[in-house]
LOBAVO-180155 format. One line per field, with one value per residue (C-alpha): residue number from 1; residue in one letter; x, z, y. Coordinates in pm, 1 decimal. Layout:
BEGIN
num [NUM,...]
residu [a,...]
c1 [X,...]
c3 [Z,...]
c2 [Y,...]
***
This chain:
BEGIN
num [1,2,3,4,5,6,7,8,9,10,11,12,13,14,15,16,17,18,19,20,21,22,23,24,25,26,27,28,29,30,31,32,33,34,35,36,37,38,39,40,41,42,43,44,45,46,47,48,49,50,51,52,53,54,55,56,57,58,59,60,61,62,63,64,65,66,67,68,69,70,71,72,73,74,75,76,77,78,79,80,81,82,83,84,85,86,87,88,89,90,91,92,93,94,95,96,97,98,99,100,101,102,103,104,105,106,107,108,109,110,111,112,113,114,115,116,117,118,119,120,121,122,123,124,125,126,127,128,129,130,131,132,133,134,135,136,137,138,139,140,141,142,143,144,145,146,147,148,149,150,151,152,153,154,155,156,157,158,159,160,161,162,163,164,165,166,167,168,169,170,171,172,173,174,175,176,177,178,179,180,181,182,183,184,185,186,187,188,189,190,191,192,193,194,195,196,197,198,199,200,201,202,203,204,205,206,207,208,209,210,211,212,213,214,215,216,217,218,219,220,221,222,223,224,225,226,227,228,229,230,231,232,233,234,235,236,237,238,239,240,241,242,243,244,245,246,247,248,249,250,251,252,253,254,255,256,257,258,259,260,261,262,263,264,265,266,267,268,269,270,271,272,273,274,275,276,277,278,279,280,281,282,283,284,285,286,287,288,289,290,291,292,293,294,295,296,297,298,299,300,301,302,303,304,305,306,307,308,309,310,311,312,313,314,315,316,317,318,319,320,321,322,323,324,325,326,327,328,329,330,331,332,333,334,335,336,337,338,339,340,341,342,343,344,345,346,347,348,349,350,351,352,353,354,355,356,357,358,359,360,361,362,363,364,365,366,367,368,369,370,371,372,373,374,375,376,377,378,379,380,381,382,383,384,385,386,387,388,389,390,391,392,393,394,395,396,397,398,399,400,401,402,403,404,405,406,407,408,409,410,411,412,413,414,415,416,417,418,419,420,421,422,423,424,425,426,427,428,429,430,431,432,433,434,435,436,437,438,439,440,441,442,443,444,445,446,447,448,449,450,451,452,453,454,455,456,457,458,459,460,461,462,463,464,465,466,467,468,469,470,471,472,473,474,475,476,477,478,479,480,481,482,483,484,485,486,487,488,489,490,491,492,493,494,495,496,497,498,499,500,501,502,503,504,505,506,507,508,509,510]
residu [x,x,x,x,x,x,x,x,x,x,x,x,x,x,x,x,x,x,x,x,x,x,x,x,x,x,x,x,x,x,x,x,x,x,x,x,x,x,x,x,x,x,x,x,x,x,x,x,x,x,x,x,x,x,x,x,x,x,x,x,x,x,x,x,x,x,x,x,x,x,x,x,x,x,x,x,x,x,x,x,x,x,x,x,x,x,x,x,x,x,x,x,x,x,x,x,x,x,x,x,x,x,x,x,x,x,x,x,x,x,x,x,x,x,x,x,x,x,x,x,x,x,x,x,x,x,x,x,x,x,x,x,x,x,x,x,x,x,x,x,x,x,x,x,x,x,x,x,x,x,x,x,x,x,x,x,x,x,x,x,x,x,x,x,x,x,x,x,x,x,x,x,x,x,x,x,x,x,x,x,x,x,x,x,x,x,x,x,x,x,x,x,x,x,x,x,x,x,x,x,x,x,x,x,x,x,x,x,x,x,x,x,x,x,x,x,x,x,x,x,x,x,x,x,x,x,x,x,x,x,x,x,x,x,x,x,x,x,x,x,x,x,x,x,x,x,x,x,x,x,x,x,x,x,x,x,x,x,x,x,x,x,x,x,x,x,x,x,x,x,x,x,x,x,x,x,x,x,x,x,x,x,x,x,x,x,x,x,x,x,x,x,x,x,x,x,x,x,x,x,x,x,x,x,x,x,x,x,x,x,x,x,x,x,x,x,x,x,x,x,x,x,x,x,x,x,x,x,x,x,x,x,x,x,x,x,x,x,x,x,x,x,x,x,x,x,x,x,x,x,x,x,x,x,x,x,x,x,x,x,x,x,x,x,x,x,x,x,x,x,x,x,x,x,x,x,x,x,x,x,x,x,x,x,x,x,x,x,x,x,x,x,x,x,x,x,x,x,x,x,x,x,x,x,x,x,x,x,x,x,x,x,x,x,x,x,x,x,x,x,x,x,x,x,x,x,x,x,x,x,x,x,x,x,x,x,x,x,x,x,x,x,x,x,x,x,x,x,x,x,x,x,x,x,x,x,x,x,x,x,x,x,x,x,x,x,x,x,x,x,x,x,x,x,x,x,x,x,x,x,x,x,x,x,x,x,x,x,x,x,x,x,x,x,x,x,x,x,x,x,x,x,x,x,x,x,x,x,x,x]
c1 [9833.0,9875.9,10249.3,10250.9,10027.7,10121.7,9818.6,9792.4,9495.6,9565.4,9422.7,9508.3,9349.8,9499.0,9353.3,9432.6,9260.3,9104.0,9359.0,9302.4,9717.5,9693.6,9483.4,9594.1,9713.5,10104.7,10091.5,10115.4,10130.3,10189.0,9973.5,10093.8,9947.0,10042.0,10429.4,10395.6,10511.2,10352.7,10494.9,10432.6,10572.0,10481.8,10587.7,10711.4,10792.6,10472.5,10132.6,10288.5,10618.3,10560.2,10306.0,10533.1,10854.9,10615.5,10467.9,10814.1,10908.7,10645.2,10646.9,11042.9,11005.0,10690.2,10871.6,11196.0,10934.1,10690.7,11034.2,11240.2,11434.0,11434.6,11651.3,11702.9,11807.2,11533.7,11706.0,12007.4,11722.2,11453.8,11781.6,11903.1,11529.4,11521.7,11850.4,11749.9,11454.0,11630.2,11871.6,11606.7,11434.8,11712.4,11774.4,11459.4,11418.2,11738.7,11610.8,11291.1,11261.9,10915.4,11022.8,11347.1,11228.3,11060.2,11147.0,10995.0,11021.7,10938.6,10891.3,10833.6,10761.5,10784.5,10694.8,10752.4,10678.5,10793.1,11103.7,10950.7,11175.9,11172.5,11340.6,11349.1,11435.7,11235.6,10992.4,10685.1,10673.5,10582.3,10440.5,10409.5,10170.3,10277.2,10007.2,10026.0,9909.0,10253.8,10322.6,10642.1,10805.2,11030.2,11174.0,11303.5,11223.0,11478.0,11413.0,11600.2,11382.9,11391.5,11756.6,11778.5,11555.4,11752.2,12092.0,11970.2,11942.5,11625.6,11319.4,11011.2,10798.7,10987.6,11024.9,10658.5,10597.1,10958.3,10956.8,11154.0,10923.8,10838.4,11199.6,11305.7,11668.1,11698.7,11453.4,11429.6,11539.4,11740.4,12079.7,12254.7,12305.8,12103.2,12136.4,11880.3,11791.7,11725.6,11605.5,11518.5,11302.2,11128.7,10773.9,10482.1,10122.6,9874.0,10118.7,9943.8,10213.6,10084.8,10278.9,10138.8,10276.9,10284.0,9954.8,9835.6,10105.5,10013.7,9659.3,9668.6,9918.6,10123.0,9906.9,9546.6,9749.2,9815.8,9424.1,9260.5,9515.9,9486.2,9043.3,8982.0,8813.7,8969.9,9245.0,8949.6,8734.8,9055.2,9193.9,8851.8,8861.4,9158.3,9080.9,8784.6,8990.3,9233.3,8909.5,8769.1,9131.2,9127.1,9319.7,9625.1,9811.2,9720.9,9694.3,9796.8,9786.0,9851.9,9734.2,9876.2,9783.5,9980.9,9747.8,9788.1,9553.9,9416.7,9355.6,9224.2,9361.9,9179.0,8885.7,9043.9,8827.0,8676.9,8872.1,8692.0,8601.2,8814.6,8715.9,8905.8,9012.3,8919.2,9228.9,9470.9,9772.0,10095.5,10091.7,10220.5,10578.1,10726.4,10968.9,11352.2,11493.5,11766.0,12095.9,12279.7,12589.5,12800.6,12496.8,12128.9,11918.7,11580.4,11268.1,11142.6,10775.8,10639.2,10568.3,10250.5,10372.6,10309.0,10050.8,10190.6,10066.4,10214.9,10087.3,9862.1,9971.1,9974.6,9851.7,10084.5,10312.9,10314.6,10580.4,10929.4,11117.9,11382.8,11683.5,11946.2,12112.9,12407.9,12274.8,12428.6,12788.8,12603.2,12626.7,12340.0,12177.3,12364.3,12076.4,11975.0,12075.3,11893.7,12156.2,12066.9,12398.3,12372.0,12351.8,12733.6,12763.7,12983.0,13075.8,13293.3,13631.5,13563.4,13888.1,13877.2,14114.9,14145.7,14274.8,14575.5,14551.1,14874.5,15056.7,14810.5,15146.8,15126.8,14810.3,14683.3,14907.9,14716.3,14380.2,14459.1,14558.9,14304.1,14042.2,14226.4,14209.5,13845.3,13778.4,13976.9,13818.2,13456.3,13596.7,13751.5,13441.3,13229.4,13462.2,13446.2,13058.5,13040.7,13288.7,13028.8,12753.7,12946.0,13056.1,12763.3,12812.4,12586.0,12307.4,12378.4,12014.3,11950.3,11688.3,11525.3,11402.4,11032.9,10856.2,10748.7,10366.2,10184.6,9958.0,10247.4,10494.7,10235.4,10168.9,10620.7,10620.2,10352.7,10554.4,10899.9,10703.1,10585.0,10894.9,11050.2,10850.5,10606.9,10473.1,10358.4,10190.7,9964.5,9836.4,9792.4,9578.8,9463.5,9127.3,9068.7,8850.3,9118.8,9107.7,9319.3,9631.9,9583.4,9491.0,9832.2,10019.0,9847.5,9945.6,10320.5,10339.3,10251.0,10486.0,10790.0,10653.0,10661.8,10250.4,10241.0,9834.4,9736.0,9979.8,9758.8,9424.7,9513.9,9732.8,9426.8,9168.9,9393.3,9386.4,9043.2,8992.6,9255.7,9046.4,8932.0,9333.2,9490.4,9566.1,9914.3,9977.9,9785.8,10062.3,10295.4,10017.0,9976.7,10315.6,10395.3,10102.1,10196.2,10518.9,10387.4,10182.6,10475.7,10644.0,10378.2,10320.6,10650.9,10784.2,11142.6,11104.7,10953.9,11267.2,11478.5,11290.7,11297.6,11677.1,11717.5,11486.9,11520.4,11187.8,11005.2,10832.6,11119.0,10840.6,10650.5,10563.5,10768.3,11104.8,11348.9,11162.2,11467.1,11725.3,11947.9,11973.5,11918.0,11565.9,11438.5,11155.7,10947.6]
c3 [65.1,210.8,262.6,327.3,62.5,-180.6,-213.9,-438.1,-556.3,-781.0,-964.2,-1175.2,-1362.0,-1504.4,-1729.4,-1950.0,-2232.2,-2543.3,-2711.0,-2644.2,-2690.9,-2356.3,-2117.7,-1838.0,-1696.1,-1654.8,-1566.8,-1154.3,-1019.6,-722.8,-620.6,-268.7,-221.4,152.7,45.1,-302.9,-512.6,-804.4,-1055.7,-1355.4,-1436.8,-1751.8,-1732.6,-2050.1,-2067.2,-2050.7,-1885.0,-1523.8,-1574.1,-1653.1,-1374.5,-1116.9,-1239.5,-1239.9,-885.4,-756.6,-908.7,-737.6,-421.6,-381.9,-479.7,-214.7,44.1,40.3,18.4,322.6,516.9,402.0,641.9,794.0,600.9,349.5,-14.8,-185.8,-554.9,-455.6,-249.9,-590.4,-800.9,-518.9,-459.1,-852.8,-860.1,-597.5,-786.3,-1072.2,-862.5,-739.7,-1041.6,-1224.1,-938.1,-924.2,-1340.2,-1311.0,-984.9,-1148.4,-1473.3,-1583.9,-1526.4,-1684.2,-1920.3,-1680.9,-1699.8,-1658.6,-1699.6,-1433.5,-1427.9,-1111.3,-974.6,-570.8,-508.1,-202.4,-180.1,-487.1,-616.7,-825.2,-818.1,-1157.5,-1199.1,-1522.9,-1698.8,-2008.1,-2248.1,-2033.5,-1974.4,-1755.1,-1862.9,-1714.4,-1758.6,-1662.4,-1552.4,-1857.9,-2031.2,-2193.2,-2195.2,-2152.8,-2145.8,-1914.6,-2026.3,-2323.0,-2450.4,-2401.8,-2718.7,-3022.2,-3250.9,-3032.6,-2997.0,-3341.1,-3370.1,-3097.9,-3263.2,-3625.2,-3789.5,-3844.3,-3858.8,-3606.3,-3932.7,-3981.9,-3657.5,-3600.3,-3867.9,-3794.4,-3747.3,-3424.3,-3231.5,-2959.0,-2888.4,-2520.5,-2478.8,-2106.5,-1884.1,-1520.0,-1451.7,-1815.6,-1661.2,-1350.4,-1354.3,-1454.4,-1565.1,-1380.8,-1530.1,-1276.3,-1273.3,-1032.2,-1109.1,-929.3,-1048.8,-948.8,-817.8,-1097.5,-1262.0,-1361.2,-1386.3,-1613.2,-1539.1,-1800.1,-1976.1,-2385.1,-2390.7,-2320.7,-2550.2,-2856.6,-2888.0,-2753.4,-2878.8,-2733.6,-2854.7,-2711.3,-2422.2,-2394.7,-2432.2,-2204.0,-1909.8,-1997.0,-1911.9,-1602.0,-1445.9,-1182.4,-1227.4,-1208.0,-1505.3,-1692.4,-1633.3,-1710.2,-2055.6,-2149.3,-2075.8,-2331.9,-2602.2,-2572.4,-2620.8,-2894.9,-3102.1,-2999.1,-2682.6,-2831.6,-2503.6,-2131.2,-2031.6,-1679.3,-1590.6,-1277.4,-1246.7,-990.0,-985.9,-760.7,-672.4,-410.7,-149.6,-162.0,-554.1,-835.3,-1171.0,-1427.3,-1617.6,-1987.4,-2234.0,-2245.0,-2525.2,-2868.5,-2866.9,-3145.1,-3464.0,-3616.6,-3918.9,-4239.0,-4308.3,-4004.1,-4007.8,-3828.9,-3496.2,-3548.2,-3500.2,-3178.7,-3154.0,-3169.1,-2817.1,-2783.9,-2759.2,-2367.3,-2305.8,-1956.7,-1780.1,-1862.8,-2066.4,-1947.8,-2136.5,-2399.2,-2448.6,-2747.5,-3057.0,-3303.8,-3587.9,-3961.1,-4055.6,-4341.5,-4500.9,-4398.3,-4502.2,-4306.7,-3995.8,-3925.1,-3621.5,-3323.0,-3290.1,-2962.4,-2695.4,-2748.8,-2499.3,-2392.1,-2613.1,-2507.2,-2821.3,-2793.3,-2711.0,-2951.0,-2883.0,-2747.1,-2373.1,-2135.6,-1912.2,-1598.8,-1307.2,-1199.5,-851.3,-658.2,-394.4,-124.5,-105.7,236.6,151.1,214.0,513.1,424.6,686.9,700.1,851.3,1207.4,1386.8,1795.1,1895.9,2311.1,2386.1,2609.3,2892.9,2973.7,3274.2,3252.0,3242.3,3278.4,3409.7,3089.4,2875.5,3054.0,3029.7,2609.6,2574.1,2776.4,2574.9,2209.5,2351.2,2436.3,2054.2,1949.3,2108.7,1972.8,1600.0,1620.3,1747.5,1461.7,1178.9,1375.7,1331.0,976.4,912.3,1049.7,894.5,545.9,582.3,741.1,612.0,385.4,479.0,350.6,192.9,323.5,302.4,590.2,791.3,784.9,1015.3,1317.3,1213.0,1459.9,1214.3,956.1,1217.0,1350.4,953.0,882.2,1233.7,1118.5,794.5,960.7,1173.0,886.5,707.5,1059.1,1045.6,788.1,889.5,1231.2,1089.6,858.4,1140.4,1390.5,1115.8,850.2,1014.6,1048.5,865.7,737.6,601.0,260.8,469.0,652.8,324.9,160.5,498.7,458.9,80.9,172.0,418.4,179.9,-83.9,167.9,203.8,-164.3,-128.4,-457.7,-560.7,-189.8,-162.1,-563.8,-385.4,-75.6,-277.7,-545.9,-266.1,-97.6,-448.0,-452.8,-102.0,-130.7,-189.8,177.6,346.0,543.4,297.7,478.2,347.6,18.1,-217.8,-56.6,-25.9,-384.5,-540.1,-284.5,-401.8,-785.8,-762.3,-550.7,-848.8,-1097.1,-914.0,-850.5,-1252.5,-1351.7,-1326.2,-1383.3,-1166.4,-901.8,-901.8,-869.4,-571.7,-405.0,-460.0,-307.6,-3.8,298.3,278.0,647.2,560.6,446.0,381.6,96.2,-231.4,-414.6,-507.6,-515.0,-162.5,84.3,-135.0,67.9,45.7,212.1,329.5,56.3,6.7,-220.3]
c2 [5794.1,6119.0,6325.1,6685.8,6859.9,6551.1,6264.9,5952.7,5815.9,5479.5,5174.2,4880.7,4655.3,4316.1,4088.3,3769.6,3885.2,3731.6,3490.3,3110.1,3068.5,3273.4,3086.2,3221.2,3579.0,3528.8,3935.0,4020.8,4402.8,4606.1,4864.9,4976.9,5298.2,5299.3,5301.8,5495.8,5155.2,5074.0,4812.9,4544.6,4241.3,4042.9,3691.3,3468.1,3137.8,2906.0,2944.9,2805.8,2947.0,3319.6,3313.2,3243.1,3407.0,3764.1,3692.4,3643.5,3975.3,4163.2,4018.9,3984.4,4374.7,4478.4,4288.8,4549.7,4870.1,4721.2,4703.4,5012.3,5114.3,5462.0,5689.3,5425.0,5515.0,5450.2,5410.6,5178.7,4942.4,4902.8,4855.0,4553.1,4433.3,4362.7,4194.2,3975.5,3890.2,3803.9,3578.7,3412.6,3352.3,3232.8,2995.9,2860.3,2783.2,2605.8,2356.4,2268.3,2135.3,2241.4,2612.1,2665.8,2858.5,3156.4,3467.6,3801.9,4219.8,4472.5,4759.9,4982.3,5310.6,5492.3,5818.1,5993.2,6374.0,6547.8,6243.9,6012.6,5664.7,5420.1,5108.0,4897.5,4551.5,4423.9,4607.0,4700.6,5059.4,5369.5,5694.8,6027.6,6284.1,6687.0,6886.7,7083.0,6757.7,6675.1,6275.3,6142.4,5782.8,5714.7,5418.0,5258.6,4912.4,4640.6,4453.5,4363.3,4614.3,4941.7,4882.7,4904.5,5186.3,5401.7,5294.3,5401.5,5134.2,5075.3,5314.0,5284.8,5199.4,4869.3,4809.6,4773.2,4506.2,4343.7,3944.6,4001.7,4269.8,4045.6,3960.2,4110.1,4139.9,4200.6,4015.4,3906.3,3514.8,3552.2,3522.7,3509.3,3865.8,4161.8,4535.9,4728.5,5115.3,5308.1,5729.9,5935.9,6296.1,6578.8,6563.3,6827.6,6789.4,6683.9,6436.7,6100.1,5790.8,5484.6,5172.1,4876.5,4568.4,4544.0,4399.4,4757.7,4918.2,4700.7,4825.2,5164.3,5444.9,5679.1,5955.6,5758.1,5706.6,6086.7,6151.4,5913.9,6017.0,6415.2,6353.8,6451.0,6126.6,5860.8,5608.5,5370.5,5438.9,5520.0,5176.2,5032.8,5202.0,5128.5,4769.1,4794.2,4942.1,4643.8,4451.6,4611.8,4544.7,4174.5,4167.3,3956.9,3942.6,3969.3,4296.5,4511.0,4879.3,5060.0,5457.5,5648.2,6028.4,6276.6,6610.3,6801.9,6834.3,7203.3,7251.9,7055.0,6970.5,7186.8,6955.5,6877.9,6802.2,6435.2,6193.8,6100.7,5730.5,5591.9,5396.9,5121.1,5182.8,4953.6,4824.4,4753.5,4976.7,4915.8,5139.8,5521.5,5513.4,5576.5,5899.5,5805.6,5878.1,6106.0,5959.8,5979.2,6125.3,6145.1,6358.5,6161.7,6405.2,6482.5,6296.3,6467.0,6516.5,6312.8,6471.1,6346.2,6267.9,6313.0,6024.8,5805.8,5502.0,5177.9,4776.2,4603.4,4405.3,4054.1,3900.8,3947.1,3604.8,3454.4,3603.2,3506.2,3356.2,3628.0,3555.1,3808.9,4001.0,4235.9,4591.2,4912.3,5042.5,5348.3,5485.7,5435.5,5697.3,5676.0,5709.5,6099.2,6098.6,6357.2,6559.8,6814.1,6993.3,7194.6,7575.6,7765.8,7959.0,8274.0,8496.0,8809.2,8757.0,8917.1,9015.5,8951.5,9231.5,9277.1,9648.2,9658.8,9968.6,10091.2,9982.2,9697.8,9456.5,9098.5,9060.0,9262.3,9012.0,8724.6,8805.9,8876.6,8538.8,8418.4,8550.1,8411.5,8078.5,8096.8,8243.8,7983.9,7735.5,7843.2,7910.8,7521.7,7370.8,7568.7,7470.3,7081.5,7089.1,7221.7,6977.3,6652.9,6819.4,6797.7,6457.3,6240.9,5874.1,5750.8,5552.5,5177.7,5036.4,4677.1,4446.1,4480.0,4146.8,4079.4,4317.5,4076.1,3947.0,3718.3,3521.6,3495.0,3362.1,3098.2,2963.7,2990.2,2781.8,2530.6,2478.2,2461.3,2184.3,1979.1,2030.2,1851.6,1612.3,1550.2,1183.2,1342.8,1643.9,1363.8,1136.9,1452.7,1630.7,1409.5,1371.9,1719.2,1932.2,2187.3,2575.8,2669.4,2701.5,2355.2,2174.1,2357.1,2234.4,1847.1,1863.5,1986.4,1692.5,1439.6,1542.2,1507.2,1170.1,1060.6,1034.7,1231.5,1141.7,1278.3,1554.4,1643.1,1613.6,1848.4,2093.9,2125.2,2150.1,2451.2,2672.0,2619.8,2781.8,3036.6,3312.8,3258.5,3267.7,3523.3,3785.2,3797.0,3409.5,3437.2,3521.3,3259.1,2999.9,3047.4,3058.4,2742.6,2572.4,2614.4,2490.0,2163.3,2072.6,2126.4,1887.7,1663.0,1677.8,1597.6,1310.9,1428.1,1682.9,1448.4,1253.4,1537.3,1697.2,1361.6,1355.8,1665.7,1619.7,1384.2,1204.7,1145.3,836.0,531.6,310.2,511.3,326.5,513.5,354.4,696.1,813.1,701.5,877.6,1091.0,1499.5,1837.9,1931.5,2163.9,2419.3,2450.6]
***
């Protein structure tokens, strides 16, 4: 993406990694170079669960950017895009029974010109790199331990061995409601943002972090090594990173130095300590760059336990950094006091008198309208962020009004297209259709035979296609949860085996 002399050139990479208790990648990401968003989500609660409860994040989230409104506020739109995530989430692990425990952190990043926009819930983080190679992070942890850590209580030494460390206390889909940290800064050309989950974090340092973003080389084969280095340590947890480097278009960032390829050492050792934040007061205090810090000795860590399930825990009595707000006061327009003075001849008599007070009202009359549009200027309402409704989208619209038709009436949609050979968003619509019906072993086959083809849909249906699709076959293999949906939806087909299928309710999606 290219704005005035500002370009971004970005990456990611996301993988499950190498533990079997992780068999599948419950991380998603956004890497929206066309709108400057960047963000990761890291999922928890259950192989199914933490893989939806992300992918709602991050599409709930690209959604409000692909549709910002002209003149929108950018920071008050991430902050309500999140909270409408987590509403949704929350929602949605409360309807279904195999995904009430699902919950997720985010954390994301917009950049547009030289303001750099970061919202954050949870304990992945985002880095930035100055062009004079100092790294900073610009978030803090929501977990039990750092808490600790930033309130004094406990030193980063014991909190990287604490039982505990893999506790989150803020998380997406925790609670009905959810405290979003937002910041806004002015960055330069040549800065380098790393946006990652903890399964990057628990392997590599801040300090490796610093070196492998300070080489000069692309977001690519930085995200690429970093992804081996997690490897190399064992790759405890799935692992996402998203690189986004701001240069500007006429210079280059000078060539640093390449990284040393580090050894493990032959005994583990507990992470070096992270730096204690400073405290906040009223005003939030800019980041400080991290310091390296004075190697000491500490026992050998144990393997990583598997991620907690975010319990919330009261936070510190300490005050939070209230959100940098970035204002463009209008510069003051001072003006010596000029005196309109209209020289009276004499003898000129009245008609001199008239044509003096003709030419005050006239001043006047200019001076009023002048302080009038100063005034306006001064006081222009702000602009309210909304989400915006989905930008009109032919092939979208014709798949939302195939749905809305099977949803109608499912038994029709069968015997029109049962017979036909179908594409991944056919199958998906077949399987839907059977499921209203209370045909739950078809609605299986269809649904399984659509995730199979989905790497061959519309890439404008593939994220819904496959977060539908997922939550079919939780149903489907549930049983509670089958009885529940079937409560809750007005089955098309009274004559279905199944005994609950004629139970009234309110047509439902799913």
């Amino acid at each position: 993406m290219t704005k005035n002399n500002f370009q971004i050139e970005s990456a990611a990479i996301s993988d499950r990694g190498l533990s079997e208790k992780r068999p599948q990648n419950e991380d998603s990401y956004l890497e929206l170079n066309a709108q400057g968003l960047f963000a990761v989500a890291d999922g928890v609660g259950g192989a199914q669960a933490g893989d939806v409860a992300s992918q709602m994040a991050v599409e709930i989230l690209g959604e409000a950017f692909i549709n910002l409104p002209k003149n929108g506020d950018v920071e008050d739109l991430m902050k309500l895009a999140i909270e409408r995530a987590n509403t949704a989430i929350f929602q949605m692990s409360h309807d279904l029974a195999s995904l009430s425990t699902m919950a997720t952190t985010i954390v994301a990043l917009h950049v547009a010109d030289n303001i750099a926009t970061i919202g954050h819930v949870g304990d992945s983080r985002l880095y930035r790199l100055d062009p004079k190679g100092n790294l900073y992070r610009e978030t803090q942890d929501h977990s039990m331990v750092e808490e600790e850590v930033r309130a004094g209580r406990m030193t980063a030494a014991q909190a990287a061995n604490h039982p505990s460390k893999n506790v989150i206390s803020r998380a997406l889909g925790a609670d009905s409601a959810v405290e979003v940290d937002m910041k806004t800064i002015m960055i330069e050309p040549h800065t380098k943002f790393l946006v990652c989950s903890d399964g990057i974090t628990r392997h590599i340092d801040d300090f490796q972090l610093r070196e492998l973003l300070r080489f000069d080389d692309t977001p690519a084969s930085i995200c690429q090594r970093m992804k081996e280095i997690c490897y190399e340590r064992g790759a405890e947890d799935n692992l996402t990173a998203v690189i986004a480097e701001i240069t500007d278009k006429n210079t280059r960032m000078p060539v640093v130095e390449k990284p040393v390829d580090w050894e493990e050492p032959t005994v583990a050792a507990a992470r070096p300590p992270h730096i204690v934040e400073p405290s906040f007061v009223e005003e939030e205090i800019p980041t400080q760059p991290l310091v390296m810090p004075v190697a000491e000795d500490f026992p050998a860590r144990e393997a990583e336990p598997e991620r907690a399930v975010p319990v919330l825990v009261p936070t510190p009595a300490a005050k939070i950094a209230a959100p940098t707000k970035i204002e463009i006061v209008p510069a003051k327009i001072e003006k010596e006091n000029e005196i309109y003075r209209v020289e009276e001849k004499s003898g000129s008599g009245f008609f001199g008198k008239f044509l003096s007070s003709l030419l005050l009202l006239v001043v006047g009359g200019i001076l009023g309208a002048g302080a009038y549009y100063l005034w306006a200027q001064n006081n222009t309402p702000p602009v309210i962020p909304q989400l915006a409704p989905q930008s009109p989208n032919i092939e979208y619209s014709s798949f939302e009004n195939l749905r809305r038709s099977v949803d109608t009436d499912p038994n029709n949609y069968i015997n029109k297209n049962a017979a036909i050979t179908q594409d991944a968003e056919g199958l998906y619509l077949l399987g839907r259709a059977y499921l209203l019906v209370g045909k739950f072993p078809e609605a299986k086959k269809h649904l399984e035979e659509a995730k199979n083809k989905l790497g061959q849909a519309n890439i404008i249906n593939n994220k819904v296609l496959a977060t539908d699709i997922a939550l079919g076959l939780a149903i489907i293999d549930d049983a509670a949860a089958q009885n529940k949906f079937q409560s809750q939806v007005k089955v098309g087909n009274p004559e279905a085996n199944t005994p609950n299928n004629t139970n009234p309710g309110n047509k439902t999606n799913f």
